[in-house]
C-alpha positions in Angstrom: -18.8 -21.4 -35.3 -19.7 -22.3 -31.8 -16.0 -23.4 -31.2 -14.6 -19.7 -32.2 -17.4 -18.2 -30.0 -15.7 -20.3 -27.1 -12.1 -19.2 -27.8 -13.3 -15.4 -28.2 -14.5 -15.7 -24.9 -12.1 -17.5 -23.6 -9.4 -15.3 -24.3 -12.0 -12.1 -23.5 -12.1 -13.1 -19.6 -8.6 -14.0 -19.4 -7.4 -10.3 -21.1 -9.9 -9.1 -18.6 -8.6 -11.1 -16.0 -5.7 -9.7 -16.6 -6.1 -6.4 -16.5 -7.6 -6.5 -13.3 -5.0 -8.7 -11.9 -2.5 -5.9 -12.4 -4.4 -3.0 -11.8 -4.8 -4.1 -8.3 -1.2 -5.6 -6.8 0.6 -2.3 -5.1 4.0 -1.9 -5.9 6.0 -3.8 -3.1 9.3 -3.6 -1.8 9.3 -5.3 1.1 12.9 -7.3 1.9 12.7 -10.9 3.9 15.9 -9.5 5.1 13.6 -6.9 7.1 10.4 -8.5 7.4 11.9 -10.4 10.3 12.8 -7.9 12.7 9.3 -5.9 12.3 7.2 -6.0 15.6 4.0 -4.5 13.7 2.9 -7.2 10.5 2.2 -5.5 7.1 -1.4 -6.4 7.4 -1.7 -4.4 11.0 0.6 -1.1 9.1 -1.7 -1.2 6.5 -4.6 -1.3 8.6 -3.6 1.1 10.2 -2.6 3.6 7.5 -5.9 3.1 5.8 -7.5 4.2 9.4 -5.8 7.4 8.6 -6.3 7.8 5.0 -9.2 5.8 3.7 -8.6 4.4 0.2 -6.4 2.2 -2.4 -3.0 1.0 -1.1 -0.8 1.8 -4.1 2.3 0.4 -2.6 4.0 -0.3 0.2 7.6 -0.2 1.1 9.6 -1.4 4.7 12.6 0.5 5.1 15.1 0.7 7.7 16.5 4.1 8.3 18.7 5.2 11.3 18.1 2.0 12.6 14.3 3.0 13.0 12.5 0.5 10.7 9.4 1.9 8.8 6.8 1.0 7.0 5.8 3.2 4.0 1.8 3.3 2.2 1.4 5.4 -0.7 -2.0 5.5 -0.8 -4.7 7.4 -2.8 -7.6 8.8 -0.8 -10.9 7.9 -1.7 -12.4 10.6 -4.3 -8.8 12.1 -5.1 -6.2 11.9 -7.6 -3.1 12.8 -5.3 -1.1 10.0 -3.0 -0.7 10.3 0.8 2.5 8.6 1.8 1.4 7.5 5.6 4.6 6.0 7.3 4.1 3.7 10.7 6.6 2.7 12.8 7.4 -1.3 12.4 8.4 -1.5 16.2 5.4 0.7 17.8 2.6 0.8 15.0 1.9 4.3 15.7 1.5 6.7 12.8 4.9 8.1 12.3 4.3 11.3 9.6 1.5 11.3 6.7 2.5 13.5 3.7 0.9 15.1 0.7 2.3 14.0 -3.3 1.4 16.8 -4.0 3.2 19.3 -1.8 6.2 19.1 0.4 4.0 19.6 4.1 4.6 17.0 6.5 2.0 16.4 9.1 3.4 14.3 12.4 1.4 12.3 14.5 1.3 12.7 18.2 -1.6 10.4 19.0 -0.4 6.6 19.5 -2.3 4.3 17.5 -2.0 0.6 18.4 
């Protein structure tokens, strides 16, 4: 009896575990390839995006476009349902646009963030 009462436990914390595990790693697609020729870290970007939109990093993307290189947050604010996409520039840090899921406004950033 006691062993069963172990092994149900056992297996409770580690469903729970689990769960928990997944529910917080953001999506991430973030190349090696790229990773190199960022100035700005992911940890400073998403310090910086969360300075803008308080809340849960979702997931995270570095993208080169142009031959700008960008990182991308989708992030959902703090007591709402939608995502903010917050993009900052991997060679500057500054806050490049922040946009709404759920509409197709774009809202640029003049102010430099470092």
């Amino acid at each position: 009896m006691r062993l069963l009462s172990t092994i149900t436990l056992i297996a409770g914390l580690a469903l729970v575990g689990t769960a928990n595990l997944s529910a917080q790693a953001p999506m991430r697609q973030v190349p090696d390839s790229l990773v190199g020729k960022a100035k700005v870290s992911e940890d400073s970007a998403r310090a910086i995006a969360l300075k803008r939109v308080p809340g849960t990093v979702e997931g995270v993307k570095l993208y080169s476009k142009n031959g700008k290189l960008d990182w991308v947050f989708g992030i959902k604010p703090n007591g709402k349902s939608t995502t903010e996409r917050v993009t900052i520039s991997a060679a500057t840090g500054h806050v490049v646009s922040v946009s709404s899921g759920s509409s197709s406004s774009t809202k640029h950033s003049t102010t430099p963030h470092s």
